[in-house]
TORKESE-186394 format. One record per atom (N, C-alpha, C): x, y, z. Coordinates in nm, 2 decimals. Atoms other than C-alpha are relative to their C-alpha. Example, Ala and Ser with C-alpha at 12.3 -4.5 7.8 and 13.67 -1.06 7.14 Angstrom:
// residues 2
x: 0.09	y: -0.12	z: 0.00
x: 1.23	y: -0.45	z: 0.78
x: 0.09	y: 0.12	z: 0.00
x: -0.09	y: -0.11	z: 0.00
x: 1.37	y: -0.11	z: 0.71
x: -0.08	y: 0.11	z: 0.08
This chain:
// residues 118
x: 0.10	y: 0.10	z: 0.01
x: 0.08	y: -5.43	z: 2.41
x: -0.02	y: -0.08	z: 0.13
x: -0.03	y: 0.11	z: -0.07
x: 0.20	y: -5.64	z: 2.69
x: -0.01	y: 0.12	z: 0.15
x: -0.05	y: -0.09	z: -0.16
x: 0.14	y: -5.34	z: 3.02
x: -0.06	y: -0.06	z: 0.05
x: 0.06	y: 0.02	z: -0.13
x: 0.11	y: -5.44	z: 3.33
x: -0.11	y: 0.08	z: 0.07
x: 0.09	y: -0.04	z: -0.02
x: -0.21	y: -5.28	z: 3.47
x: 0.07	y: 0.06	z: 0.17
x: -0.02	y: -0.04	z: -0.15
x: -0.17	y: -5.05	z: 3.80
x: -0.05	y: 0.03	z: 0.10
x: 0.15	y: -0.09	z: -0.11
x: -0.54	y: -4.99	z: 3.92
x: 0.02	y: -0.06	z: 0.10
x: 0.04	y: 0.10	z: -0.13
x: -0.55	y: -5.33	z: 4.13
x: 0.11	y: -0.10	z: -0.01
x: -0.09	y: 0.09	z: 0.03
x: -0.41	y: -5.64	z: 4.19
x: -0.05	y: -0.13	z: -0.06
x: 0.04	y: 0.10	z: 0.07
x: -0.66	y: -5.86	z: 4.07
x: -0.01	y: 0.03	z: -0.18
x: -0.07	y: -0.05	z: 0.15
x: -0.58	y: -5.67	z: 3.69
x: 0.13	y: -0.08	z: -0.04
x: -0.21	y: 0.05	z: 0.05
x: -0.18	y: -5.73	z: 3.75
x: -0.02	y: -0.23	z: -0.01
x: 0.04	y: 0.11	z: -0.03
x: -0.31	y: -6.09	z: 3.87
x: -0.06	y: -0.07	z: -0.18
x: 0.14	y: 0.03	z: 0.18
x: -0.58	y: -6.20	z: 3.51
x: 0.15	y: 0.05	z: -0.09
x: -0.07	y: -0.02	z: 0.09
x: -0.29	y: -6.03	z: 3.31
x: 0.11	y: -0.12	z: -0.03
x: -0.13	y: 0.09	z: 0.05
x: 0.00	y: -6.25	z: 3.41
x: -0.08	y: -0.14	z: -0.02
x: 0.02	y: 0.16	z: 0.06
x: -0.23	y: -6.60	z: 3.39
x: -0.01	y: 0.00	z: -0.14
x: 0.04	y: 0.00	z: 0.15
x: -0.28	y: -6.46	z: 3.05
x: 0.09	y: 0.01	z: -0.08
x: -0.07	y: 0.01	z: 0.03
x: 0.06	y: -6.44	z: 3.01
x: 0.04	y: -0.15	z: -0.03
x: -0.04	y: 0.12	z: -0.04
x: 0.14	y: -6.76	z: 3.12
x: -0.08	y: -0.10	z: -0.08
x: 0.09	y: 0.09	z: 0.15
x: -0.17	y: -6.95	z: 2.90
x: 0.09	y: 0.03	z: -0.16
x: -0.01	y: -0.02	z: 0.16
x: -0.02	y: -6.79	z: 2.57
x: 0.12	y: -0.09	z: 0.00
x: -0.18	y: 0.05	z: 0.01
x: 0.36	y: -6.91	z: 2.70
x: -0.05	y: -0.17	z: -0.03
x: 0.00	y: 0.16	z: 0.03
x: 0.23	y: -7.24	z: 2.73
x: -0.13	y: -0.07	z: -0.13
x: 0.05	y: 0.05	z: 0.19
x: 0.02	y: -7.26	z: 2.39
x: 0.11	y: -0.04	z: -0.10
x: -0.14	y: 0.00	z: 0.08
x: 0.35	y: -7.16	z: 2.23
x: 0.06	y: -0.12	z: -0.01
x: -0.09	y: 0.12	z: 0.00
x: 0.55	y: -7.50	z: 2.35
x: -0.09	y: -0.14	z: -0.08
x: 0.04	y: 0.11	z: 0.07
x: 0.50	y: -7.77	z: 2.12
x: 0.01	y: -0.12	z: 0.06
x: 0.01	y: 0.13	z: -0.11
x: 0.41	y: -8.12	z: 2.30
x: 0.11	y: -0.04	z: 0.00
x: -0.14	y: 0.07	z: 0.01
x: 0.75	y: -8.25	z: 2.21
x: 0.08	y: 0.05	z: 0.13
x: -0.05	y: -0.08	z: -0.10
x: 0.88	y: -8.00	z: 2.45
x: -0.04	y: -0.03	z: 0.12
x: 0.13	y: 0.03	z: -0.10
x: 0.59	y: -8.07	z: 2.72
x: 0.03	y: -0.10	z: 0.00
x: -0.01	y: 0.13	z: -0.03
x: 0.65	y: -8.40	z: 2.70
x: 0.18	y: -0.03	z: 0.04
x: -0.15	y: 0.00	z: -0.08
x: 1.07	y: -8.36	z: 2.78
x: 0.01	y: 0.10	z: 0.13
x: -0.03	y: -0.06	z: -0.15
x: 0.97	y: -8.10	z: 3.06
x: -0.07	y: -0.10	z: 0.09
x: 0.12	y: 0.08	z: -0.16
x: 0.70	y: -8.36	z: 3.24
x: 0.11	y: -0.10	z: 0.00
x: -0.10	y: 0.14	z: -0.06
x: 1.01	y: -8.68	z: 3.21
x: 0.11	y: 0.09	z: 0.09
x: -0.12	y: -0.04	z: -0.13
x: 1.26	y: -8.40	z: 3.37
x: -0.05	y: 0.03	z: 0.11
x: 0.03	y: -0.03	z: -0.16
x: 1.04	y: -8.30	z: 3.64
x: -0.03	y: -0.10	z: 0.08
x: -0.02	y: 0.13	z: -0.09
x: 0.98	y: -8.65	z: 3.72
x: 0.10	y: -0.08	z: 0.03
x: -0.12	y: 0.06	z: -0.08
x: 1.33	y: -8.78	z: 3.72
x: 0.07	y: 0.10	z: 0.12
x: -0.03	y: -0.08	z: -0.14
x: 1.40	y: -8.46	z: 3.95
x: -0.06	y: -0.06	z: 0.09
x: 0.09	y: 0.02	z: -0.08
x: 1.13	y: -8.63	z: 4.19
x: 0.03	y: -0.12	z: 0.03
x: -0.03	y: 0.13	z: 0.02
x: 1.28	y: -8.94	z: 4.15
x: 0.15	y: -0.03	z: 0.15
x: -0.10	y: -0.03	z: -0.09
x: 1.52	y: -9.03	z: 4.44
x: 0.17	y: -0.03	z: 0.02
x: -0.13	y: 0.00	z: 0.05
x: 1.87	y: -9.01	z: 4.46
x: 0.06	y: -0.16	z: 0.01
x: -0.08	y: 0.14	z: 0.03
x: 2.12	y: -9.30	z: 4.36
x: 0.09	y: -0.04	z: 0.13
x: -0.09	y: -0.02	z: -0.06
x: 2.30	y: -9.46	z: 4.62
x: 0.14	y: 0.03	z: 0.02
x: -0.12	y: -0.01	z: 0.04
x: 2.60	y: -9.38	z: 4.46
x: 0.02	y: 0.17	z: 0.05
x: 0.00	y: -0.18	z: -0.04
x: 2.51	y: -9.01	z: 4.50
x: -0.02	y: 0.01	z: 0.13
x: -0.03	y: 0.00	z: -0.11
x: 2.41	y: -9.07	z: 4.86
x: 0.15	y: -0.06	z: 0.07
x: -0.14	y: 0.00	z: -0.10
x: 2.73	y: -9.20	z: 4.96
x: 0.09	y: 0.11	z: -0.03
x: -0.13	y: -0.15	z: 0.04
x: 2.93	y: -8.92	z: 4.77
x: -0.04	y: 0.12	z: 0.15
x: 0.00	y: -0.05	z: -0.10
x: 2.75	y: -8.71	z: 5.03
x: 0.02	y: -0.01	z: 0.13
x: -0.03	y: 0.03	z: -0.20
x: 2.82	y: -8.89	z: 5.33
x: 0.18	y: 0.01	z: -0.02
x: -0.10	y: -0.05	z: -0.01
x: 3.17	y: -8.89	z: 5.22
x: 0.09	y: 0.11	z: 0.01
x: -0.01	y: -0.12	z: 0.00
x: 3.21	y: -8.57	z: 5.18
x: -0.04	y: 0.05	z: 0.13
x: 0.02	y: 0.00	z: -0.14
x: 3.04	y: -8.52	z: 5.52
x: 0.09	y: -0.02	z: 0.09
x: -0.07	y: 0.08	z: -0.14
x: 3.27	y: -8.76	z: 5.70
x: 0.18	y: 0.11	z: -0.06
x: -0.15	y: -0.11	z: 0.03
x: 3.62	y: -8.54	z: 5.49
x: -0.01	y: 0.14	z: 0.09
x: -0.01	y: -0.14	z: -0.09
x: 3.48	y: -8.22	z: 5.63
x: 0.01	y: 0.00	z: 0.14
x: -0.04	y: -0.06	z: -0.15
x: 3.45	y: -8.33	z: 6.02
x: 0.13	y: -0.07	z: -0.02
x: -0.12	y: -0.02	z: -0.06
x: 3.79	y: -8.49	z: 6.01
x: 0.05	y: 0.14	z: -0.05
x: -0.09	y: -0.11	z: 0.03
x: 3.94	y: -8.18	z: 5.83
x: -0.04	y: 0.10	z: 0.16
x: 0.03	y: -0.10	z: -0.13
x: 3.74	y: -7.96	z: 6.14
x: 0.04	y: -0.10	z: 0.16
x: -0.06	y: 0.04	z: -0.08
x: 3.84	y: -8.21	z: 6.40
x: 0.16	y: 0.04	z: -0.02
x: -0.17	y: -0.08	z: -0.05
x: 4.23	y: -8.14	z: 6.30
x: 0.05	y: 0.13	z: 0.01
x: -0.06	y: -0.17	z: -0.01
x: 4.20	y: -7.79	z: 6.28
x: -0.03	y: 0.01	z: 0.14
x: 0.01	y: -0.01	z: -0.15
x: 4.04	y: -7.77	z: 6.66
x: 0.12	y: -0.03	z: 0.05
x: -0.10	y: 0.07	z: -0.11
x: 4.30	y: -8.01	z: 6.79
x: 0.11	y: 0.09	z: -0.02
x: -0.10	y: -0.10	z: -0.02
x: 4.55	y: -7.80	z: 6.64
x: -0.02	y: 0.12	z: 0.07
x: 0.01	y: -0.15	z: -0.11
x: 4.45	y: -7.46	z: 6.76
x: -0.04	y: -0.08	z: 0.13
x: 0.04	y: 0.03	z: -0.11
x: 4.33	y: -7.64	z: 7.08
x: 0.12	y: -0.04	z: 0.11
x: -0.12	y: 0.06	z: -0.02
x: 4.70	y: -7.82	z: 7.16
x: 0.08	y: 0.15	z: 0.05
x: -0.10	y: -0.08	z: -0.08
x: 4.91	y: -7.61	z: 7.43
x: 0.11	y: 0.02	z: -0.08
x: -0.09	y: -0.07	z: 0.06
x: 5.15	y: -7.39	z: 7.38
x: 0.16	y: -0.10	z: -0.01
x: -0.13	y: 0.09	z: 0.01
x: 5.53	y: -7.56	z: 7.33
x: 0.05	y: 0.05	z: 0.12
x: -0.03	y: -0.03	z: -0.15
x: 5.72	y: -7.55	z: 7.68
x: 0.14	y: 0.08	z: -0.04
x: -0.10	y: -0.08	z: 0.04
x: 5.93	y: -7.24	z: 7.67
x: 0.15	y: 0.00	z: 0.08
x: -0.12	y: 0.02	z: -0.12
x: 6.28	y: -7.31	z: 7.76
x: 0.07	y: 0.13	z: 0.08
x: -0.07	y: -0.09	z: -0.08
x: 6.52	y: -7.08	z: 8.03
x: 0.13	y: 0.01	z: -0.14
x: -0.07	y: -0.03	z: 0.05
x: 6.74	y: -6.88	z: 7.85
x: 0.11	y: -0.08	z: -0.02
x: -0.15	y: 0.02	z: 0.00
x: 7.07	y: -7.04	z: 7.90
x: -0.06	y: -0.17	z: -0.08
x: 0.05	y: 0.14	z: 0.06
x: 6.90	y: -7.41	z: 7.75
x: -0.02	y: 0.09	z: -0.15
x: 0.03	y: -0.05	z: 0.16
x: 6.76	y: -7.21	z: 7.44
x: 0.14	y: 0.05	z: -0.07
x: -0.16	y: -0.03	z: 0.07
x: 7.13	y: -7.08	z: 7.37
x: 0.06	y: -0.09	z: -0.02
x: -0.07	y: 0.08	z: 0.00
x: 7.29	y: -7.39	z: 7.41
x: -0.09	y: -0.09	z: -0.12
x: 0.05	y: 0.10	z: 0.07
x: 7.04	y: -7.58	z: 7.17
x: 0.00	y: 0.10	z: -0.12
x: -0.04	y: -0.05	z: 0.12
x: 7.06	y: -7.26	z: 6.93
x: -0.12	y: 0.03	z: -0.04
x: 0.17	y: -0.08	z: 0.02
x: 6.65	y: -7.17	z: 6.94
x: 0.02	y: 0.14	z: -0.01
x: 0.03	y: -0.15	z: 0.00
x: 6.73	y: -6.83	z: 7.01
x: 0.12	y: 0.12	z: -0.04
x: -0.16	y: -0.07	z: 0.08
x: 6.98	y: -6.62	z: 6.76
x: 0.04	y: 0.12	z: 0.07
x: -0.03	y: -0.17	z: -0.09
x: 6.93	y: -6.27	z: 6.91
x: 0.06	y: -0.02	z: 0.12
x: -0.11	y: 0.05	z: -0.11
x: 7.08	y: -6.44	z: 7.27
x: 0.14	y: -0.05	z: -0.05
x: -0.14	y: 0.03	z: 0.06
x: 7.39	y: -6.56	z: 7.05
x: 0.09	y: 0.10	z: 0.02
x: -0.09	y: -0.12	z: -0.01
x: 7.56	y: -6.20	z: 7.00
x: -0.01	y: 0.05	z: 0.13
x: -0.01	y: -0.07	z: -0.17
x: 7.46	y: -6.11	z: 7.37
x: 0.17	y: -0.08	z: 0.04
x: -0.08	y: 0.06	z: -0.14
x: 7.66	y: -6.38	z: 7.50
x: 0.17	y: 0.02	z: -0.02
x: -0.14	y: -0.05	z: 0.03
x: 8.01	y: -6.24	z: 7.26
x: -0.02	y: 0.13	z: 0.06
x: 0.00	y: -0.15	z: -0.03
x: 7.90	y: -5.90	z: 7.36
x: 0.03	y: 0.03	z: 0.17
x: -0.01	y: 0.00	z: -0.13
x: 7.91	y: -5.99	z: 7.74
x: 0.12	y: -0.08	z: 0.03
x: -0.08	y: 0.11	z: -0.03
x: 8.18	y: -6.22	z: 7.75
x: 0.19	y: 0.06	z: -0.03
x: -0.10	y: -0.04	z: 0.02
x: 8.52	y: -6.02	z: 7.81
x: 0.14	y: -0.06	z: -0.03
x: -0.16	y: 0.10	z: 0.06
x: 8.78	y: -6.32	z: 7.79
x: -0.04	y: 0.02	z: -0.15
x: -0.02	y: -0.02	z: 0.17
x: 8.67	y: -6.30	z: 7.42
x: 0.15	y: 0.09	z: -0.02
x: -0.07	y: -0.08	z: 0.04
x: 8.82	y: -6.03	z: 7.38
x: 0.12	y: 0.01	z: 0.04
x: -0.11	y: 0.02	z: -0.07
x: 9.10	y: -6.07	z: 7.59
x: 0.09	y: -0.08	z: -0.04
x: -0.09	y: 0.08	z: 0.12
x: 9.21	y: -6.38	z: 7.37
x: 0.02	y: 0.05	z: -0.12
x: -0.03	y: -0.12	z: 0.12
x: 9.17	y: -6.17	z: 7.09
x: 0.06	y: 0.08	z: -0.04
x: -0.09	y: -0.07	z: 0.00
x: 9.40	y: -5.94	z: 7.18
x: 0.12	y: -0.05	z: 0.05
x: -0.15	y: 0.03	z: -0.01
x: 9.67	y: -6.15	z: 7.32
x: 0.09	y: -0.03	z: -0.12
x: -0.15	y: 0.03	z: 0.10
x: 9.96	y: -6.30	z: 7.17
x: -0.04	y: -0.09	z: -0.08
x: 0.08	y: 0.06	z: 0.13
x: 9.91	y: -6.45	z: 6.80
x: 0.00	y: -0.13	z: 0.01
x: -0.01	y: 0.17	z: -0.06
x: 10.04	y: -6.80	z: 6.89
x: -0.10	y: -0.04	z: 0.11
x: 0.15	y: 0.08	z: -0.07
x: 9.77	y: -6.84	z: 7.14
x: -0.09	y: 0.05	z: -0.07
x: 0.15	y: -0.05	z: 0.10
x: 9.50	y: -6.68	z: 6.89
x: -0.02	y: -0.10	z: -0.04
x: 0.06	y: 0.07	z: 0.05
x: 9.56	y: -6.97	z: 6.69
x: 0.00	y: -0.14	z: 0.05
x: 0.02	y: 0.14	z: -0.05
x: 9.55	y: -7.27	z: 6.90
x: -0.17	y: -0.02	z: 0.01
């Protein structure tokens, strides 16, 4: 009942206003009269309750993007010399080096038991 026509475009055109007339016979004024108050409080301008929510929101998002720059932007940490990073205990994998290199270890280790345990 309802085809769309495919000769032209002024057919597909005349069919859908004739759509559109029947749709809006159908709505009972009651209805018509609650779509024209929503389309005018849509038109209506916002509260300034609602505009400050936006500026707030505005002002949350640049600090959040200002701390993220600063952080990625902030230099690297000052990397210490080996022998400082072992002594403060920053760097575990240099720990076992320095028993693996260090032959008095071993040397008290294997002496005599009375000096082991002093």
């Amino acid at each position: 009942m309802n085809r769309l026509p495919t000769s032209s475009h002024d057919d597909f055109d005349h069919s859908l206003r004739q759509l559109q007339q029947h749709a809006e016979g159908a709505l009972s004024p009651a209805t018509l009269s609650r779509l024209r108050q929503a389309r005018q409080q849509a038109n209506a301008p916002a509260s300034p309750w609602r505009r400050r929510g936006w500026w707030l929101a505005t002002a949350c998002s640049a600090v959040l993007a200002v701390t993220v720059a600063v952080r990625f932007n902030s230099p690297a940490p000052p990397v210490l010399p080996a022998a400082t990073a072992a002594l403060t205990g920053e760097n575990d994998a240099d720990d076992t080096l320095l028993f693996d290199e260090s032959p008095e270890l071993y040397l008290w280790l294997g002496s005599d038991g009375a000096l082991a345990m002093e």
